[in-house]
C-alpha positions in Angstrom: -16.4 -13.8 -9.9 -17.9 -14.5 -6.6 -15.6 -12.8 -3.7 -18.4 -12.3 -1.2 -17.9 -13.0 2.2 -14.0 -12.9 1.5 -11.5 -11.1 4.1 -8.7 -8.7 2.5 -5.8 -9.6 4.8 -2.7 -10.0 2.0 -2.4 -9.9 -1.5 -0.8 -13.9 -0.8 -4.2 -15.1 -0.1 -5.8 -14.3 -3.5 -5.0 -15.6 -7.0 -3.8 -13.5 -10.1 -7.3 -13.5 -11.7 -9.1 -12.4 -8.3 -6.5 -9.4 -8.4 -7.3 -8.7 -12.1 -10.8 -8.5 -11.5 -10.6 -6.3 -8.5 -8.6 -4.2 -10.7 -11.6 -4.4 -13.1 -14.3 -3.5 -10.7 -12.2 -0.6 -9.2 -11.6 0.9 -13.2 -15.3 0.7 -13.6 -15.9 2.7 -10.7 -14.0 5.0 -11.4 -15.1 5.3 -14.6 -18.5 5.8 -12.6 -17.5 8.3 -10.4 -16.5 10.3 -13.4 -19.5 10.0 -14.8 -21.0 10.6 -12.1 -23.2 7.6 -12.2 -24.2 6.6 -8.2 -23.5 3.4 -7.5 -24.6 3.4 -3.7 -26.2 -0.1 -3.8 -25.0 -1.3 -0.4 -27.5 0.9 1.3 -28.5 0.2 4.7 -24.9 -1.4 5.3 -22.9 -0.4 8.0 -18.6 -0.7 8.1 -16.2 -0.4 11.0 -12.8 1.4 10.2 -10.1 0.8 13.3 -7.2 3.1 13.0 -4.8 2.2 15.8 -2.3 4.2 13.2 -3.4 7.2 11.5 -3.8 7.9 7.9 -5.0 10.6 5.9 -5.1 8.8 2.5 -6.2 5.3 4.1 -9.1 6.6 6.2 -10.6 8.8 3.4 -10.4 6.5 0.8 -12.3 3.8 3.0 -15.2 7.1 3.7 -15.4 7.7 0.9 -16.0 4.5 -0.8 -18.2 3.7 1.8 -20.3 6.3 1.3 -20.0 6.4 -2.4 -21.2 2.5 -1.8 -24.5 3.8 0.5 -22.7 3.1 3.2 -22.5 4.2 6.7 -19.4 4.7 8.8 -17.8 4.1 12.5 -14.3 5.5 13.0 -12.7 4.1 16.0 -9.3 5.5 17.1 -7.3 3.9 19.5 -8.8 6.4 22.4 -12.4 5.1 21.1 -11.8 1.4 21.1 -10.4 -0.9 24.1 -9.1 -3.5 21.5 -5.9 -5.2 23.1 -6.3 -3.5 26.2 -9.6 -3.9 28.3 -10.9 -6.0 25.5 -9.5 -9.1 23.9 -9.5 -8.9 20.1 -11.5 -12.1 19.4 -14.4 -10.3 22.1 -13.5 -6.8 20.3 -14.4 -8.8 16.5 -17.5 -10.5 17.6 -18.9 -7.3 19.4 -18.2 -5.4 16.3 -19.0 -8.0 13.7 -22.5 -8.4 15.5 -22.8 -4.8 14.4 -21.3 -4.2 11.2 -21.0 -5.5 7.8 -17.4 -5.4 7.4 -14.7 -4.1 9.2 -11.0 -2.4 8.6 -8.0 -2.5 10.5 -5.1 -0.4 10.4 -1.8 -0.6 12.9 0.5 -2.7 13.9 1.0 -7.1 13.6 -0.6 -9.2 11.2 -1.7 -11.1 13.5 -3.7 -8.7 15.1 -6.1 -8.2 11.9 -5.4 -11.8 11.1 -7.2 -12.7 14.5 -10.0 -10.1 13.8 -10.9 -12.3 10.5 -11.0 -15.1 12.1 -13.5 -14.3 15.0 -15.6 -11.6 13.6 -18.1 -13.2 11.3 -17.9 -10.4 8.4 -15.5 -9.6 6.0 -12.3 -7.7 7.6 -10.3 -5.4 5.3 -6.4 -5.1 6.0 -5.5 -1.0 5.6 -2.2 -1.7 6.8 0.2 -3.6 9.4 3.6 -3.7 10.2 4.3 -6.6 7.8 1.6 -5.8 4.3 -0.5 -3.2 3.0 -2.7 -5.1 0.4 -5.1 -1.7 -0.5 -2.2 0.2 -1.9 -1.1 -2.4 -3.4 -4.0 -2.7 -5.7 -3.9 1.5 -6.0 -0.6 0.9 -7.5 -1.5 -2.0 -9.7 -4.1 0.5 -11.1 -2.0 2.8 -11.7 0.5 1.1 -13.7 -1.7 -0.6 -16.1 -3.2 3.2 -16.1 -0.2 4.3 -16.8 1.3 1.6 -19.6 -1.4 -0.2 -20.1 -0.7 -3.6 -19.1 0.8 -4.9 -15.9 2.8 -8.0 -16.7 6.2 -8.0 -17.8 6.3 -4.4 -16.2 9.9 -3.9 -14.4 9.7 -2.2 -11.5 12.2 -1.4 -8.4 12.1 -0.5 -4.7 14.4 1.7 -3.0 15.3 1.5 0.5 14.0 -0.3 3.2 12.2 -3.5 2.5 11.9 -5.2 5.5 8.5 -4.2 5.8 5.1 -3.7 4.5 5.4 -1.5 1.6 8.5 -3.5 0.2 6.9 -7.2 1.4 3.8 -6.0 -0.8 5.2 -4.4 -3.5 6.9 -8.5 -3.9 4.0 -9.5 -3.7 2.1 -7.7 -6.6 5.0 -8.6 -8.8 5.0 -11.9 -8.4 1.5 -12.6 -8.2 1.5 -10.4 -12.0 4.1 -11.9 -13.5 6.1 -8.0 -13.2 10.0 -8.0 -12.9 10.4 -7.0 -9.6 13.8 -5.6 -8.1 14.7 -4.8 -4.8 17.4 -2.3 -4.2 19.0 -1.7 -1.1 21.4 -2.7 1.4 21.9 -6.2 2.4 20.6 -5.6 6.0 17.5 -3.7 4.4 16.7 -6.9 2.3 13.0 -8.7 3.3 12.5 -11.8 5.2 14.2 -14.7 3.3 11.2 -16.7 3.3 8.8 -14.4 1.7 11.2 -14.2 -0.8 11.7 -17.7 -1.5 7.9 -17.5 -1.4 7.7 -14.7 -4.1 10.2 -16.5 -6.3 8.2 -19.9 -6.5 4.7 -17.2 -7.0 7.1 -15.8 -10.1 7.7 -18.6 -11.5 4.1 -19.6 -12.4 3.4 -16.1 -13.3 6.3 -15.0 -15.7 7.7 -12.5 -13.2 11.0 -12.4 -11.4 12.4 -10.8 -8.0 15.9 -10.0 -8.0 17.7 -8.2 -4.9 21.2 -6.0 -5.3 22.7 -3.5 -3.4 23.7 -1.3 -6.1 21.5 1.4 -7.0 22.4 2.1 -11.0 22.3 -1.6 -11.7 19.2 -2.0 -10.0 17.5 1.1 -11.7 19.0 0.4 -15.4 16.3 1.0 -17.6 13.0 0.1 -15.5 10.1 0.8 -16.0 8.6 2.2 -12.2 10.7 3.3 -9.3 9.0 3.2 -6.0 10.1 4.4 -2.9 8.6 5.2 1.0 9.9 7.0 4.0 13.0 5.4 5.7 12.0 6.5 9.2 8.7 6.1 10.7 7.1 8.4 13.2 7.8 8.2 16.8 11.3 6.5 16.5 14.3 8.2 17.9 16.9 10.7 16.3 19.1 7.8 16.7 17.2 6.1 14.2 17.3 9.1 11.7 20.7 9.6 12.4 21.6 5.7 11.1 18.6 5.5 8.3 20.0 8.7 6.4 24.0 7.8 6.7 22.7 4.2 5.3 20.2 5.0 2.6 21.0 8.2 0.9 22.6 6.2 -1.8 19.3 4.8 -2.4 17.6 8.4 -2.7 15.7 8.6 -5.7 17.0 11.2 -7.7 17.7 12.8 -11.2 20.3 10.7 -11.7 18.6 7.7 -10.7 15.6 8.7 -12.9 17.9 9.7 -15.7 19.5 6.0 -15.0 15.9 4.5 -15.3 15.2 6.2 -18.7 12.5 8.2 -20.0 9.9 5.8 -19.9 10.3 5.9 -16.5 7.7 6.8 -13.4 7.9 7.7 -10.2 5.7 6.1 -7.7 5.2 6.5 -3.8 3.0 5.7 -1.0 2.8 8.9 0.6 3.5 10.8 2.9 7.0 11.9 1.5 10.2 14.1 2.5 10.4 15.6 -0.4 10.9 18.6 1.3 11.2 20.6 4.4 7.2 22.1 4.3 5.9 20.0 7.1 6.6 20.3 10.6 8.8 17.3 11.6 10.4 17.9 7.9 11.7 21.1 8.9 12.9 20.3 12.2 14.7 17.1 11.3 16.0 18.7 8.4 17.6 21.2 10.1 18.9 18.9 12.5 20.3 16.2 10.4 21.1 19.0 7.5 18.8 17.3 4.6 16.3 19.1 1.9 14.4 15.7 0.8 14.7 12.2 2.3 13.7 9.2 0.0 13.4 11.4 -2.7 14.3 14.5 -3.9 11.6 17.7 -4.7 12.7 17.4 -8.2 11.7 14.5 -9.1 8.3 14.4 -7.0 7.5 17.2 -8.4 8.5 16.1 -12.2 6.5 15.0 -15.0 7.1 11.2 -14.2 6.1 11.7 -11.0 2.7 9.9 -11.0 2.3 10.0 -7.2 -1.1 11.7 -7.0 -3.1 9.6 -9.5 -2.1 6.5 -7.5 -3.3 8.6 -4.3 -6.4 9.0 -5.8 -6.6 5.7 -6.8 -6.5 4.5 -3.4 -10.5 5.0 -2.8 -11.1 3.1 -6.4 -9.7 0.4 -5.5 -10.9 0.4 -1.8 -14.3 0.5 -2.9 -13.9 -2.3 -5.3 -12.7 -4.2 -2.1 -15.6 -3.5 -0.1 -18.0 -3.8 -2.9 -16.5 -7.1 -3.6 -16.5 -8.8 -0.9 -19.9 -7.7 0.8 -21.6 -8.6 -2.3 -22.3 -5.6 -4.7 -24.7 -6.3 -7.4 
């Protein structure tokens, strides 16, 4: 399959068997790195890797790959680059697409990597926006079919808020996979109403289903994967924290809500997580809103269906089958 020369922008824009072979490449390469087989044949190749939000997992995965690819690397942080603010972003993706092979972008719209692709002349890679995350996406298919196997006909659930990208993409997977996909949480928490319609019609060709419900054991009965991400982001206010908490704590994942799931059952997250009060803002919000774990509980992260760190790793696999991909790796 020939995906060279292809942006990575959403999981919407590609078809079931361009996922599957993705997932493919990305297994091989892993089996590679294993090995420890090199397979730096993009040598002399040069990527661009904007982080307007910061990462830890995102940014090392892309190094990583790139440099397991024989690539070189340009990190720009929002001090380094003048995107959106003394520079336009169609003159910031033509600069930079006169001097790289491919470029990533991670922060805020769609639009804003969207536009990148469509004026920059190279392949742009989507490492998250407000409204999809397509890389962890792929890390998470991975790590299901990993994990069981197989990926169709897996049921899987999201907890908490899905307005946004995690949730949207996590739809999007299903559908495109033909999984069972449920999302639990409450009615205002729900995705856009169009990208659901959207993910119903994919599911329908596919095999897969989306359901939505606000109840937390009915949505969990006996699935297969329960995946979760942090209900407040960083930089909102204690009002915020204050709301998110009172409304989503019934959707914490728990050992009830694992016991509710079954043993069969994993546990998957995005990461970072508040699964307990060892970080910095953990502590201090924890204090002051008088919690031990957000999203989920330590108990369960910490458990033996907790799978959270293979699909972590997993995230540079499949990134580097992304980049390989699509700048042409022979």
């Amino acid at each position: 399959m020939n995906l060279k020369g292809r942006h990575f922008l959403k999981l919407l824009d590609y078809t079931p068997e361009e996922i599957q072979y993705l997932l493919d490449l990305a297994a091989d390469f892993k089996a590679k790195k294993k090995a420890g087989i090199l397979v730096d044949h993009l040598r002399g190749k040069n990527v661009a890797l904007i982080f307007e939000k910061t990462s830890t997992r995102t940014r090392c995965a892309f190094e990583v790959a790139a440099h397991d690819l024989g690539m070189g690397t340009t990190f720009l942080n929002p001090t380094d680059s003048q995107i959106g603010k003394k520079e336009s972003i169609p003159d910031t993706a033509r600069v930079l697409g006169s001097m790289f092979d491919g470029i990533e972008y991670r922060g805020f719209g769609q639009d804003i990597v969207e536009e990148l692709a469509e004026y920059a002349g190279v392949p742009v890679w989507n490492g998250l926006t407000n409204e999809f995350h397509p890389t962890q996406m792929l890390a998470d298919l991975l790590t299901i079919r990993e994990h069981f196997g197989h990926i169709k006909g897996i049921r899987m659930t999201y907890m908490g808020d899905a307005r946004y990208n995690t949730g949207n993409s996590l739809m999007v997977a299903s559908a495109k996979m033909g999984m069972h996909f449920i999302i639990c949480a409450p009615k205002e928490f729900f995705p856009d109403p169009a990208l659901v319609k959207q993910c119903e019609e994919i599911a329908q060709t596919t095999g897969g289903s989306i359901r939505l419900t606000e109840d937390p054991m009915e949505g969990t009965k006996d699935v297969d994967v329960i995946s979760t991400d942090v209900w407040v982001s960083m930089g909102e206010p204690d009002e915020a924290w204050e709301s998110r908490i009172k409304v989503l704590s019934p959707y914490q994942v728990n050992k009830k809500i694992m016991e509710n799931a079954g043993e069969q059952a994993v546990f998957m997250h995005c990461l970072p997580a508040f699964h307990d009060l060892k970080t910095k803002i953990g502590k201090e919000k924890g204090e002051k809103f008088g919690f031990e774990a957000l999203e989920v509980t330590d108990e369960v992260f910490e458990s033996r269906q907790s799978i959270v760190f293979q699909e972590a790793e997993n995230r540079m696999h499949t990134i580097k089958a992304v980049m390989a991909a699509t700048l042409g790796y022979e």
